[in-house]
C-alpha angles and dihedrals in degrees: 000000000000105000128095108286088217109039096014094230121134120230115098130183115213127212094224089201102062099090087066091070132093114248128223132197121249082236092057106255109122130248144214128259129269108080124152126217133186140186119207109240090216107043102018093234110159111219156137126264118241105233134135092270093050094047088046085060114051090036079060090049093044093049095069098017118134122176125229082006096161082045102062083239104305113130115249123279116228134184110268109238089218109044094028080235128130103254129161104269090236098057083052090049097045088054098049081045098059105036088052098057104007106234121218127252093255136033144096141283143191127204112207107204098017104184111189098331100275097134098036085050090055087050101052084045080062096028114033089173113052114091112242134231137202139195122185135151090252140004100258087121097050110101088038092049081054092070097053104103111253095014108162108187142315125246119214092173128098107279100251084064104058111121124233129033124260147210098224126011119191125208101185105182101321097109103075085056096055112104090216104023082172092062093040096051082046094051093046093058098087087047096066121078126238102273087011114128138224126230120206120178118176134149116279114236091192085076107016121070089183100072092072092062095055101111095208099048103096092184128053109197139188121182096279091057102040087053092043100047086051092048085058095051104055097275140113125198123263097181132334106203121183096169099067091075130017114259104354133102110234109195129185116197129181120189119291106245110219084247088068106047095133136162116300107247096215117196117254108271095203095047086048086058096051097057104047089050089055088039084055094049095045084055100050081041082049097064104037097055090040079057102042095042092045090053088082100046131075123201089028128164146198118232117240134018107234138063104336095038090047092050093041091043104048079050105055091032111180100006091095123047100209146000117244110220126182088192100096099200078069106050116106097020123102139238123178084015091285118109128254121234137188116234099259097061091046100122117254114272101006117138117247109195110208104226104182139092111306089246094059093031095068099040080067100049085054097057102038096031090114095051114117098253127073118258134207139204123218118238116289115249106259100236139010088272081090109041 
């Protein structure tokens, strides 16, 4: 499978220093070396490419994956756009959602992908009266998913063979781990109901760098090639949203009727190019001054507990002595071996490197600027490509 994911053409270009970084899991342990990335010269799509060693790779992750796992399972909590508040990132979505397309008071869902039940939780929470749906690879979240009110059934088959039809069906970052998404989406298309609607939410590369270093996301989108690869696949958009979470496209399709079968927009491959080249240089910008502005401190810190502080992490070893987390379901736990501490129990005058995208980064110095321990921001990216 050599061929683009999303337009099916065949020349790809390869970032031929990729394999020089460090990896990390989509469920935040880190990863050797080695990767391979790719951009498609005709749509743009960033991707990886589907080979033995690929496949090796993430049946070696899933093996031993577990989701929310410093978090004793709960979902992670993120900052509210609106009320500046913590809040889990589903009961955010179910609300957009809502309020974007008004859902009755009845219907059904299905959850691709439906981890341990914590969207589907957030739903019923909205919606006490829809019957609810999940999909997963095995059955390890039955008997939890049991105890959701108004849980139907859980699905351990491929997706395209669910059975019934359904009035929402989410896809929460599950489609940048299919081996075939077109398919997927395809295959979703007599699931849905006439007017049902259907719920995507993946990283977006546009504003996260570290996204590219996750070893078992095959696709790396940004708003053009989320919203090409579901044109090709029967659908129109209903609403492609990137403010509801940091970081994150959050994309609403309905069917496509045969009256509005228009031309396909496709992302600018050159322009696609450019940034994860320059994603790739503020990494590799990102650790050495982290190194290098951490040298003088001790005790010194990394900000978060997730992607970008596992990679980072793993990278500077023990150059920091712990990780700083606001979420408090993660306090007191540990990742690289180092504790994790909320803001308030970080010693006096020890040093807390922001390793994060410039943009959130930024958000955070704001709020914590008067704590009594030093913060610093990462490098800016150098032009308007990383925003």
């Amino acid at each position: 499978m050599n061929n683009c994911l999303v337009c099916g053409a065949s020349e790809l270009f390869e970032f031929s220093k990729f394999k020089e970084f460090l990896r990390v899991t989509s469920d935040e342990q880190p990863f050797r070396r080695g990767g391979k990335l790719f951009v498609c010269d005709d749509c743009g799509a960033v991707q990886k490419r589907v080979d033995e060693r690929w496949l090796a790779e993430i049946g070696e992750i899933y093996q031993k994956y577990a989701t929310f796992k410093k978090s004793g399972g709960d979902e992670q909590i993120v900052f509210d756009q609106r009320s500046g508040n913590l809040r889990r990132r589903s009961s955010i979505l179910m609300e957009r959602i809502n309020e974007m397309v008004g859902l009755a008071d009845h219907g059904q869902i299905l959850d691709i992908g439906c981890g341990n039940g914590v969207t589907l939780k957030a739903f019923s929470e909205i919606f006490p009266q829809w019957h609810l749906f999940g999909q997963e690879i095995d059955g390890r979240s039955k008997e939890m998913l049991g105890l959701l009110a108004g849980f139907k059934q859980l699905f351990t088959c491929t997706p395209e063979i669910v059975p019934g039809t359904y009035a929402l069906i989410n896809l929460i970052h599950t489609l940048e781990h299919f081996v075939e998404p077109l398919c997927v989406l395809r295959g979703l298309v007599p699931k849905l109901e006439l007017n049902g609607l259907l719920f995507v939410q993946v990283c977006n590369l546009d504003e996260n760098p570290f996204d590219l270093l996750i070893a078992d996301h095959l696709l790396h989108f940004t708003p053009p090639t989320l919203n090409l690869l579901a044109q090709k696949a029967g659908y129109e958009v209903v609403s492609i949203a990137t403010d509801w979470i940091p970081k994150e496209i959050s994309a609403l399709f309905g069917l496509a009727s045969k009256l509005n079968r228009g031309g396909i927009a496709c992302a600018s491959p050159g322009l696609a190019r450019q940034r994860v080249e320059r994603h790739l240089a503020w990494l590799n910008q990102l650790e050495a001054t982290a190194r290098e502005a951490l040298s003088a401190f001790r005790p010194c810190g990394l900000f978060g507990s997730t992607i970008a502080a596992t990679w980072l992490g793993g990278a500077l070893g023990d150059a920091i002595d712990f990780f700083v987390e606001e979420d408090p379901s993660r306090c007191g736990k540990q990742l690289l071996r180092k504790p994790i501490l909320h803001p308030r129990d970080v010693p006096e005058g020890s040093c807390v490197y922001l390793g994060l995208a410039p943009i959130t980064a930024r958000k955070i110095y704001s709020r914590l600027v008067n704590s009594k321990f030093q913060l610093i921001l990462p490098p800016e990216y150098e032009d308007n490509l990383l925003c």
